[in-house]
MARTORTOR-201584 format. One record per residue: residue number from 1; y, x, z of N, C-alpha, C in turn. Coordinates in Angstrom, 2 decimals. Example, Ala and Ser with C-alpha at 12.3 -4.5 7.8 and 13.67 -1.06 7.14 Angstrom:
// MARTORTOR-201584
+-----+---------+---------+---------+---------+---------+---------+---------+---------+---------+
| num |    n.py |    n.px |    n.pz |   ca.py |   ca.px |   ca.pz |    c.py |    c.px |    c.pz |
+-----+---------+---------+---------+---------+---------+---------+---------+---------+---------+
|   1 |   -5.69 |   13.19 |    7.80 |   -4.50 |   12.30 |    7.80 |   -3.30 |   13.20 |    7.80 |
|   2 |   -2.25 |   12.85 |    7.08 |   -1.06 |   13.67 |    7.14 |    0.03 |   12.90 |    7.87 |
+-----+---------+---------+---------+---------+---------+---------+---------+---------+---------+
//
This chain:
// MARTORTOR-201584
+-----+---------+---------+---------+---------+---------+---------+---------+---------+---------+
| num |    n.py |    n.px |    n.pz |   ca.py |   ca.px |   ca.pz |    c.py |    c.px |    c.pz |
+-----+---------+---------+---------+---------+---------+---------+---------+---------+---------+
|   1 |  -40.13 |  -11.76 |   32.28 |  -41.19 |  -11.93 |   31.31 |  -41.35 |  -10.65 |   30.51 |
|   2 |  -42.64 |  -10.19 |   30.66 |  -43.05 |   -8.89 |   29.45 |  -42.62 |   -9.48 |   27.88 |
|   3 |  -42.28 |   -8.31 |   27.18 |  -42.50 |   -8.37 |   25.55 |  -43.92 |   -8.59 |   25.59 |
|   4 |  -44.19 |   -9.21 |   24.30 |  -45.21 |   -9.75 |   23.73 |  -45.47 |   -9.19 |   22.10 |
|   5 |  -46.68 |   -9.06 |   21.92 |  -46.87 |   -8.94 |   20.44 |  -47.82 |  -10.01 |   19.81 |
|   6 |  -47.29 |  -10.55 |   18.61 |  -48.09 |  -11.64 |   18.02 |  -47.93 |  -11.21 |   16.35 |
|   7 |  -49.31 |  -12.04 |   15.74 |  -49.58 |  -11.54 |   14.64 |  -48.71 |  -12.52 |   14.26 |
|   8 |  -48.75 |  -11.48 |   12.51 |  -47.77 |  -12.86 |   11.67 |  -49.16 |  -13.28 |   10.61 |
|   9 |  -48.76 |  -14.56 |   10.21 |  -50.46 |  -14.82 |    9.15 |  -50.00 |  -14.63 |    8.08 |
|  10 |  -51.18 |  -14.85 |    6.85 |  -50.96 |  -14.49 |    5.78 |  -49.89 |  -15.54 |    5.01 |
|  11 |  -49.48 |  -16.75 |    6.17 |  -48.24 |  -17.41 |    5.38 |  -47.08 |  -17.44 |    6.21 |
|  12 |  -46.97 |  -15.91 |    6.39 |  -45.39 |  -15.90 |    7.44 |  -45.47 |  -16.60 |    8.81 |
|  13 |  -46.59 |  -17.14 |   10.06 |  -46.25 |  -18.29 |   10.34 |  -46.75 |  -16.95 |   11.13 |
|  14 |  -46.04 |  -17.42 |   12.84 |  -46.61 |  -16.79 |   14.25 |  -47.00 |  -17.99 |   15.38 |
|  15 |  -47.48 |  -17.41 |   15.92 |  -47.21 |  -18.59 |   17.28 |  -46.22 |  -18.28 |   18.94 |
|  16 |  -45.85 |  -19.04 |   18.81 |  -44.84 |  -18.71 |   20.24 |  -45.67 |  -18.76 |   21.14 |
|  17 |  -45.92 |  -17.79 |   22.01 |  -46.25 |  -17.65 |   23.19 |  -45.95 |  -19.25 |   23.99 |
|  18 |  -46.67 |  -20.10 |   24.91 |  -46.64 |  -20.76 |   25.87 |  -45.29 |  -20.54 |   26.70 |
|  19 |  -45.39 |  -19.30 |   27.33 |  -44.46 |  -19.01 |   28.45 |  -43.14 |  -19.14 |   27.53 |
|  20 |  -42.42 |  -18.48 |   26.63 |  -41.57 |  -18.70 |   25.55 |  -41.11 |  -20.51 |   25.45 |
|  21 |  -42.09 |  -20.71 |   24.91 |  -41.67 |  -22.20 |   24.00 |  -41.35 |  -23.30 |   25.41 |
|  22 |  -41.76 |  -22.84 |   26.91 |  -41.44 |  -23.43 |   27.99 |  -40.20 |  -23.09 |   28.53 |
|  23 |  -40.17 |  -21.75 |   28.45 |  -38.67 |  -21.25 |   29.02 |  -37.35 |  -21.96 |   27.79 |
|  24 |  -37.84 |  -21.74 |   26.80 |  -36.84 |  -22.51 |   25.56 |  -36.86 |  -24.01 |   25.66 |
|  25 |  -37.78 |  -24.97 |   26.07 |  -37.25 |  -26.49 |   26.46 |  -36.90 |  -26.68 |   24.95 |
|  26 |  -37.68 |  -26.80 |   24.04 |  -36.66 |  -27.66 |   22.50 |  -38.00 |  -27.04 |   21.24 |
|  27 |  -37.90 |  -28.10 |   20.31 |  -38.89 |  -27.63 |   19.49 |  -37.91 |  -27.07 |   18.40 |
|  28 |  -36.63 |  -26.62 |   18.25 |  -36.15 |  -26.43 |   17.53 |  -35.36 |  -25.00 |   17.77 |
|  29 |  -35.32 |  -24.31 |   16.97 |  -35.02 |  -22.40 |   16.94 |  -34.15 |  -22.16 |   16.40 |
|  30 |  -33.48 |  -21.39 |   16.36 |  -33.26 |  -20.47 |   15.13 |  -33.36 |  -18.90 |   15.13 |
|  31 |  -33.63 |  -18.36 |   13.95 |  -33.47 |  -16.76 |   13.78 |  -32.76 |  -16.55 |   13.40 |
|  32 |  -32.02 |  -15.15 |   14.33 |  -30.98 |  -14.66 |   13.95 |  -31.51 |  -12.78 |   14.02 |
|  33 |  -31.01 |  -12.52 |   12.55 |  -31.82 |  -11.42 |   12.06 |  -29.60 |  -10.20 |   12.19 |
|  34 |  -30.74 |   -9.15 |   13.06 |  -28.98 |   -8.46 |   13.52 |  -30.03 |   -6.74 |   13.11 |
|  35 |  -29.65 |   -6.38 |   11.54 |  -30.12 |   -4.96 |   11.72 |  -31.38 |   -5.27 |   11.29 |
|  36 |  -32.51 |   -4.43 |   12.51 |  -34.22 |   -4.53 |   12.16 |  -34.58 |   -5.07 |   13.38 |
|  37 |  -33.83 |   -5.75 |   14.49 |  -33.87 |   -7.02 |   15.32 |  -33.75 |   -8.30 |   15.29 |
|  38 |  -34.53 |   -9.20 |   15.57 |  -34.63 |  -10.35 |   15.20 |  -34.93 |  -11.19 |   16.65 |
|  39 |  -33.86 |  -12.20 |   16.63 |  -33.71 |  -12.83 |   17.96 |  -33.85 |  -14.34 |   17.68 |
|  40 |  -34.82 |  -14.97 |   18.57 |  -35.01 |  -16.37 |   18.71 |  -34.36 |  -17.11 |   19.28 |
|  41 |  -33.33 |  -18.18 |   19.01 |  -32.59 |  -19.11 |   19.61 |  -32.74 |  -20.34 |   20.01 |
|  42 |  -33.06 |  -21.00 |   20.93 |  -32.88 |  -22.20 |   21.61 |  -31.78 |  -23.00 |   20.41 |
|  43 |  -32.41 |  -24.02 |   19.76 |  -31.12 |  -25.13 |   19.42 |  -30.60 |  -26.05 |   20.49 |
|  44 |  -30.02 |  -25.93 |   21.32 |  -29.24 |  -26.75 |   22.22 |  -28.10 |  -27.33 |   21.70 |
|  45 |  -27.41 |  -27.27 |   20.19 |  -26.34 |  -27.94 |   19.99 |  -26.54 |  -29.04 |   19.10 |
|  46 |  -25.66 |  -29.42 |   18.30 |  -25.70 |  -30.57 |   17.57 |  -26.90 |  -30.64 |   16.42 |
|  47 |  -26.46 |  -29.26 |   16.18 |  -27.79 |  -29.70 |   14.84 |  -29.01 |  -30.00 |   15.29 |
|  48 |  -29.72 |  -29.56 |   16.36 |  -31.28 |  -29.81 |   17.20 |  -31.09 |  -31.75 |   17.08 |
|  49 |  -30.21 |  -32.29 |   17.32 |  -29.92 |  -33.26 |   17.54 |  -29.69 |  -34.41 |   16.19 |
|  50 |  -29.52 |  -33.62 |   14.92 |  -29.15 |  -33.98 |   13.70 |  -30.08 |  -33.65 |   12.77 |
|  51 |  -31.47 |  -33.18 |   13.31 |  -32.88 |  -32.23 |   12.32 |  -32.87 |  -34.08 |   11.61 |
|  52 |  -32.79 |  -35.51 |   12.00 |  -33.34 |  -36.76 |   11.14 |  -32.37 |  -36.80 |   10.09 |
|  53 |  -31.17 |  -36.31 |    9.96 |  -29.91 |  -36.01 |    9.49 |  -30.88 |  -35.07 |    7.83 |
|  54 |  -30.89 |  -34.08 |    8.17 |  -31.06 |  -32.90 |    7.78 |  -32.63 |  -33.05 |    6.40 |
|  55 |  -33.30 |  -33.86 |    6.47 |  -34.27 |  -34.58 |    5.44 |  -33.99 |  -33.94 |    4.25 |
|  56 |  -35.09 |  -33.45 |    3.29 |  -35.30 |  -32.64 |    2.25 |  -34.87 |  -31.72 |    1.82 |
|  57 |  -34.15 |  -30.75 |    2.79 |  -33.55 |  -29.38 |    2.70 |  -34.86 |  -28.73 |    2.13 |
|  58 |  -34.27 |  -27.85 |    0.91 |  -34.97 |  -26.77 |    0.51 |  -35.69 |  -25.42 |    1.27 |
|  59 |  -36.62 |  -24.69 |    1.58 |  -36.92 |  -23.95 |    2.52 |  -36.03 |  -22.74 |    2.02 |
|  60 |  -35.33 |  -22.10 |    2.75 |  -34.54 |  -20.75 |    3.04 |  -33.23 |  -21.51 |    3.00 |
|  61 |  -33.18 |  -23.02 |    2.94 |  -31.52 |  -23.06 |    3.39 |  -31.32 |  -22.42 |    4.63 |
|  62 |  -29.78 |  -22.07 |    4.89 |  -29.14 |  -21.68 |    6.46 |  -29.31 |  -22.45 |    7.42 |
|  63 |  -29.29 |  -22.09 |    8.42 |  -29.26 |  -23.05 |    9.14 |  -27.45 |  -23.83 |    9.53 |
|  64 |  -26.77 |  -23.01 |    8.95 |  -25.08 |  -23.57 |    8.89 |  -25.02 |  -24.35 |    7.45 |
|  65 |  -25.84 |  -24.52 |    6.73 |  -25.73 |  -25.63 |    5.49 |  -26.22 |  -26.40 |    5.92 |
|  66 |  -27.29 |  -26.61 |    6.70 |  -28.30 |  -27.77 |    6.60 |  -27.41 |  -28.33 |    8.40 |
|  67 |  -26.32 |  -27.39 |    9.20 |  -25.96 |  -28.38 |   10.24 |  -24.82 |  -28.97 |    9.29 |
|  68 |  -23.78 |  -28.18 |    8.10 |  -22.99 |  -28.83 |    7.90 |  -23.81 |  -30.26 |    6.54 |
|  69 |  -24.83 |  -30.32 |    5.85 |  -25.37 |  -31.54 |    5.30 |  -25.94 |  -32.62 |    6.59 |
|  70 |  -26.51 |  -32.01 |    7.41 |  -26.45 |  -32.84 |    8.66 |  -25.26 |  -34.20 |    9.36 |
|  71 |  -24.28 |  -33.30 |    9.69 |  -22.84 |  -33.80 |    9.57 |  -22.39 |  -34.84 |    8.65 |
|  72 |  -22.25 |  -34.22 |    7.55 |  -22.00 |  -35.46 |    6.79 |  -22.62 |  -36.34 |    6.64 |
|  73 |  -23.62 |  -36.21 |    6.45 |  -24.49 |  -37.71 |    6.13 |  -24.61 |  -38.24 |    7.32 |
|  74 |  -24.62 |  -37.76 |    8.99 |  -24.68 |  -38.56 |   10.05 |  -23.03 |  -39.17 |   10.13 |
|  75 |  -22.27 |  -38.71 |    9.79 |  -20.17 |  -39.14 |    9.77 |  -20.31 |  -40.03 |    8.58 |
|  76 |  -21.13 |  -40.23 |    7.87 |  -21.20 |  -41.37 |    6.83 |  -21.56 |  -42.27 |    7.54 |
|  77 |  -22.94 |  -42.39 |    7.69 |  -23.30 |  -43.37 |    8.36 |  -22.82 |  -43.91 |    9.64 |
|  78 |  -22.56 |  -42.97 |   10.79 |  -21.42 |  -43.84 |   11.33 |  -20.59 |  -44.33 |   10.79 |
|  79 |  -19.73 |  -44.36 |    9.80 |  -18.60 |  -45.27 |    8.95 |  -18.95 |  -45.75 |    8.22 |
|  80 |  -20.34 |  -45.89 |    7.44 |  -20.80 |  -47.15 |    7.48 |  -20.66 |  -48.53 |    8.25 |
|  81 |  -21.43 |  -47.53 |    9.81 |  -21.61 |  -48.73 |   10.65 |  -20.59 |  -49.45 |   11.25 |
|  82 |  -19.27 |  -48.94 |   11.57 |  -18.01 |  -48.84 |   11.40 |  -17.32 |  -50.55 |   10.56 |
|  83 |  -17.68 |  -49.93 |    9.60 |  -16.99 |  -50.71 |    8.31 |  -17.91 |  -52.11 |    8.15 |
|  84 |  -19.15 |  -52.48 |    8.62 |  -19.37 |  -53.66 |    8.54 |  -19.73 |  -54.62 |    9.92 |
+-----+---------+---------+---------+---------+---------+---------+---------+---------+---------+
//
């Protein structure tokens, strides 16, 4: 696949290329900013799986706060369900 160039809008937002968002399989990303490179990640692990978990996070949380608030509140509620 060629590099691609896409605009950014006047509210930070781009669009993923088609070919991209197909080869990635997941509506869920992350950026990982290394230097003045910036790399798009496939969520394939738990947290992609825990985003119903994850409900009213502030915008610029991490994405390692919002898997570890994820966590807990999904390990609650299993022991909830657990316990009755």
């Amino acid at each position: 696949m060629a590099t691609c160039a896409v605009k950014i809008t006047k509210k930070g937002q781009v669009t993923i290329p088609r070919e991209i968002r197909e080869k990635l399989k997941t509506s869920t990303i992350y950026f990982d900013v290394v230097d003045d490179t910036i790399m798009v990640k496939a969520v394939k692990d738990a947290a992609g799986s825990l985003h119903q978990y994850a409900k009213n996070v502030k915008p610029g949380t991490l994405m390692n706060e919002i898997k570890e608030k994820a966590w807990e509140v999904a390990v609650r509620e299993k022991a909830r369900k657990k316990s009755t």
